[in-house]
C-alpha positions in Angstrom: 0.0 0.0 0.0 2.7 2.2 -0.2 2.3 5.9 -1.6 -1.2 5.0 -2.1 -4.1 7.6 -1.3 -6.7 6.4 0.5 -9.8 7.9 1.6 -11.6 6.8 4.4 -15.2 7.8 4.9 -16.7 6.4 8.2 -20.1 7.7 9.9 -17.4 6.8 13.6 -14.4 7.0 14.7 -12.7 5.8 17.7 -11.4 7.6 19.7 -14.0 10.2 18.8 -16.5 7.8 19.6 -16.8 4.6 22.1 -15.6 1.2 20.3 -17.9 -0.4 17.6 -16.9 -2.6 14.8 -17.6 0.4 12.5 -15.7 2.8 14.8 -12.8 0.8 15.7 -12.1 -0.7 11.6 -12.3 3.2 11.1 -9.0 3.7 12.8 -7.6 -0.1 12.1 -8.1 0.1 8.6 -5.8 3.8 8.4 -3.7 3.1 11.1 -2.6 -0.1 8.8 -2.2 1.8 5.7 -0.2 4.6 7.5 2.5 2.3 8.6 2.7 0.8 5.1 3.6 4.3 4.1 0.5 4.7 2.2 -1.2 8.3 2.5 -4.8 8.5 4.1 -7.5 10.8 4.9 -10.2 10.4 6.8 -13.7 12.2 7.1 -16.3 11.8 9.6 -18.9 13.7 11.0 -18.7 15.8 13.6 -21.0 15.2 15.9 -22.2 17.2 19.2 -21.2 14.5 21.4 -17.8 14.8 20.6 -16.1 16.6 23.1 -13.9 19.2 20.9 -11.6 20.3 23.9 -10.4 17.1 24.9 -9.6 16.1 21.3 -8.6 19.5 20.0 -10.4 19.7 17.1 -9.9 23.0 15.5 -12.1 25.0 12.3 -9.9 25.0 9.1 -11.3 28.2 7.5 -9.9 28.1 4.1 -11.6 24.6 4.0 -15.0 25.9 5.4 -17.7 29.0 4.1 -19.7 26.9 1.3 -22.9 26.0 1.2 -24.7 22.6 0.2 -27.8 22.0 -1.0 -29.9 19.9 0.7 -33.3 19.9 -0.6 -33.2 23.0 -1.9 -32.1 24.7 1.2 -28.5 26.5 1.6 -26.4 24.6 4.3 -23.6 26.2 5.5 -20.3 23.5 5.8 -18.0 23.7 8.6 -14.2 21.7 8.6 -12.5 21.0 11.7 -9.9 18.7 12.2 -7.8 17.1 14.7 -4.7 14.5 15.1 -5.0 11.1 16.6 -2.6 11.0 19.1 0.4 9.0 18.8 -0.6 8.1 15.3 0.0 11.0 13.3 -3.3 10.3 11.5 -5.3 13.5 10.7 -9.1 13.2 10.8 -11.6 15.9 9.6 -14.9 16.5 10.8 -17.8 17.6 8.2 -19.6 19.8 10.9 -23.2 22.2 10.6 -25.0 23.8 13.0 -28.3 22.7 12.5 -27.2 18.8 11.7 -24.6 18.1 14.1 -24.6 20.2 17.3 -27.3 18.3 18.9 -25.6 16.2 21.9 -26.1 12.5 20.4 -25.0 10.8 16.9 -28.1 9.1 15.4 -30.7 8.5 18.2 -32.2 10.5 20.5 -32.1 9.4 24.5 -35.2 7.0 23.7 -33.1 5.3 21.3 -35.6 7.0 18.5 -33.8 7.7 14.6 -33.5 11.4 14.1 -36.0 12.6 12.0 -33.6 14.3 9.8 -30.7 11.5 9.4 -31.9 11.1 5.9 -30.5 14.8 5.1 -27.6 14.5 7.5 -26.4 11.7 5.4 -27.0 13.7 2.4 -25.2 16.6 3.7 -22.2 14.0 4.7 -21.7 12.8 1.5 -21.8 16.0 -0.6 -19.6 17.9 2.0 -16.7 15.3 2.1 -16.8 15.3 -1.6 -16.4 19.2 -1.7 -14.0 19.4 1.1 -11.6 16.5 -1.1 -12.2 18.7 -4.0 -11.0 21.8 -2.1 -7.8 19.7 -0.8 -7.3 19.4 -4.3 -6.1 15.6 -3.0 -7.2 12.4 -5.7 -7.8 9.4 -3.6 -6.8 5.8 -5.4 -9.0 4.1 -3.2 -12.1 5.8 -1.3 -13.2 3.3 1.6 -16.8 3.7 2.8 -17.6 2.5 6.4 -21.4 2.6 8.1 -25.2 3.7 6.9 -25.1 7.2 7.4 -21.6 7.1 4.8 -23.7 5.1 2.3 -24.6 7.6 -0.1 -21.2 8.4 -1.1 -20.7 5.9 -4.0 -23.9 6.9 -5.7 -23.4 11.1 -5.4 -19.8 10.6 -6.1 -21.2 8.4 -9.6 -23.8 10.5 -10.4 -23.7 13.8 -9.2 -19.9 14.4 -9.0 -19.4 12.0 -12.2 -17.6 15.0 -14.4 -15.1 15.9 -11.6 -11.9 14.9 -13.0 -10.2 14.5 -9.1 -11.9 11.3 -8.6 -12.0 9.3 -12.7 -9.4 7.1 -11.4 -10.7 6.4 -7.9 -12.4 2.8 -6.6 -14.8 2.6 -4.4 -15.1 0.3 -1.8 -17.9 -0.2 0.5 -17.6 -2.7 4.1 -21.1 -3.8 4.7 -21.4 -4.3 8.7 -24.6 -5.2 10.7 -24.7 -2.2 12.7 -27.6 -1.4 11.8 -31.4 0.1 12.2 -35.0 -0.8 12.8 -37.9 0.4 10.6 -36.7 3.4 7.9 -35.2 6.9 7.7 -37.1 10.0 6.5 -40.2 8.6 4.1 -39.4 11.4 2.1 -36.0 11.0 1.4 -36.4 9.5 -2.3 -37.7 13.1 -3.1 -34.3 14.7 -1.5 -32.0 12.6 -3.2 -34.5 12.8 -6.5 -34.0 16.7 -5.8 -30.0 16.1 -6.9 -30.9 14.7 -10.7 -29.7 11.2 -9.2 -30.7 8.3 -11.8 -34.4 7.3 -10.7 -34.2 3.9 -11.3 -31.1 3.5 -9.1 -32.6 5.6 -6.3 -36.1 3.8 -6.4 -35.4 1.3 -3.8 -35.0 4.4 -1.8 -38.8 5.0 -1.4 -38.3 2.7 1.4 -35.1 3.8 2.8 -34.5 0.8 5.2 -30.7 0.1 6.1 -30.8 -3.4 3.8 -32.3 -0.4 0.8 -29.4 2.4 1.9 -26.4 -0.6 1.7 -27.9 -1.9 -1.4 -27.7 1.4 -3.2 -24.1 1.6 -1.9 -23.3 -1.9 -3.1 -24.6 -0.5 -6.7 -22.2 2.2 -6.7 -18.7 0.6 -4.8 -16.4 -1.0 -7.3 -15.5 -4.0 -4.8 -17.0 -4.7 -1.3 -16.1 -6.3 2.2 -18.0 -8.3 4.6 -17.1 -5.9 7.7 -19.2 -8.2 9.8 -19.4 -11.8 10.7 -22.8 -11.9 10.3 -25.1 -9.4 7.9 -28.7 -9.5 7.1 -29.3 -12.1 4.6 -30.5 -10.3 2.3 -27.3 -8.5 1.6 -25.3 -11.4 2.0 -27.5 -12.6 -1.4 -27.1 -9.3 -2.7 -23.3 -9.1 -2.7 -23.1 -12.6 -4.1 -25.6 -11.5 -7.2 -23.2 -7.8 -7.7 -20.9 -10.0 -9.8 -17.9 -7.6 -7.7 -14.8 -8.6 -6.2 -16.0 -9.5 -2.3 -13.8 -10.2 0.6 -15.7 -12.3 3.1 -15.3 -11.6 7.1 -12.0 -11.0 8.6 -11.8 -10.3 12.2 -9.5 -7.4 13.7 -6.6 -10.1 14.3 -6.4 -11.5 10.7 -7.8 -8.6 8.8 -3.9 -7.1 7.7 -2.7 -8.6 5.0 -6.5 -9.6 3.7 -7.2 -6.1 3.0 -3.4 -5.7 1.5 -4.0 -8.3 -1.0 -7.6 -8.0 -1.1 -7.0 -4.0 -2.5 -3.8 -4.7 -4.4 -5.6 -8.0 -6.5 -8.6 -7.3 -6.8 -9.5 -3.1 -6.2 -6.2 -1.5 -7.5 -5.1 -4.1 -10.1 
């Protein structure tokens, strides 16, 4: 993996966030990569549970002041970033007011989906795609880690298709279990409709379950990993009709030189 650019895209983080299988393959994944002399970014966002003191995130205004928009509304985009210590890993934070200050990450105390995670995801996507842009930084390999993440492949496809920075970029999605009951926003096929996305690939998004959100990332990734030992069924069915290069479970232990050979074979060659 060495001088290779890879962008990791994760909805967690530790040690921004307490230790999930999502959170903690978010920093196992880089950290790996970074001692192979590989270059890495990572982008996740910044929510209002994460204390900013203690980790010392800081705004990077020449990276901030644009607007998204999200259903026809003007979003203002916020960068901060901060250092994982001891690793010399940078991590930025896609940060707005009236997505992410709230004190939680996807639930409310009564364990209830925000309303709005539908747009927040929206908002995710676009702004780490405009903040790369502005970094002016072309990723060999962007790596896409939990639901909220999972409309990356498709904007980048679609709506970002003509950018030059990412033609030569691959796309690979892990597909984990952490996931959620009932749907997002009922209204979020109109949202995403709202950015010209191709219908037919979006329709499954009338019902915007987590098995319909992964499946529409699956569309889009050029190869995929099982990030969990078990996934719903119907994924596992899914990923095995996609006709893309797969790599089945690998713990935390064995996962190295998996994903080495896994990205140099079958994503990079």
């Amino acid at each position: 993996m060495k001088d290779k650019r890879i962008l990791y895209v994760s909805s967690e983080v530790v040690p921004y966030l307490p230790e999930t299988e999502i959170s903690s393959m978010s920093f196992e994944a880089p950290r790996l990569v970074n001692q192979q002399g590989g270059q890495i970014r990572i982008f996740m966002p910044r929510y209002g549970n994460i204390n900013e003191r203690r980790h010392q995130l800081h705004e990077v205004i020449r990276l901030s002041g644009i607007n998204l928009v999200i259903n026809d509304l003007d979003m203002p985009l916020i960068i901060k970033v901060a250092s994982i210590p001891k690793e010399r890993i940078q991590v930025y934070f896609i940060d707005n007011d009236e997505y992410f200050k709230r004190k939680a990450t996807l639930t409310d105390e009564d364990g209830n989906l925000f309303a709005d995670n539908d747009e927040r995801a929206i908002f995710f996507a676009k702004g780490v795609i405009e903040t790369v842009k502005k970094l002016n930084w072309s990723p060999d390999v962007i790596h896409v880690h939990g639901w909220l993440a999972s409309l990356l492949p498709i904007y980048l496809k679609e709506y970002y298709k003509d950018e030059p920075l990412f033609t030569e970029s691959k796309i690979v999605t892990s597909v984990y279990n952490q996931s959620f009951n009932n749907t997002l926003n009922k209204d979020m096929f109109n949202k995403v409709k709202f950015d010209n996305l191709n219908e037919d690939s979006i329709k499954v998004l009338e019902e915007p379950s987590y098995v319909n959100l992964m499946k529409v990332a699956i569309d889009y990734s050029d190869a995929l990993i099982v990030g969990s030992e078990d996934i719903p069924k119907e994924l596992e069915t899914y990923l095995k009709a996609s006709n893309k290069p797969v790599l089945e479970y690998k713990s935390k232990d064995e996962f190295g030189e998996a994903y080495k050979t896994f990205f140099n074979t079958s994503v990079l060659s």
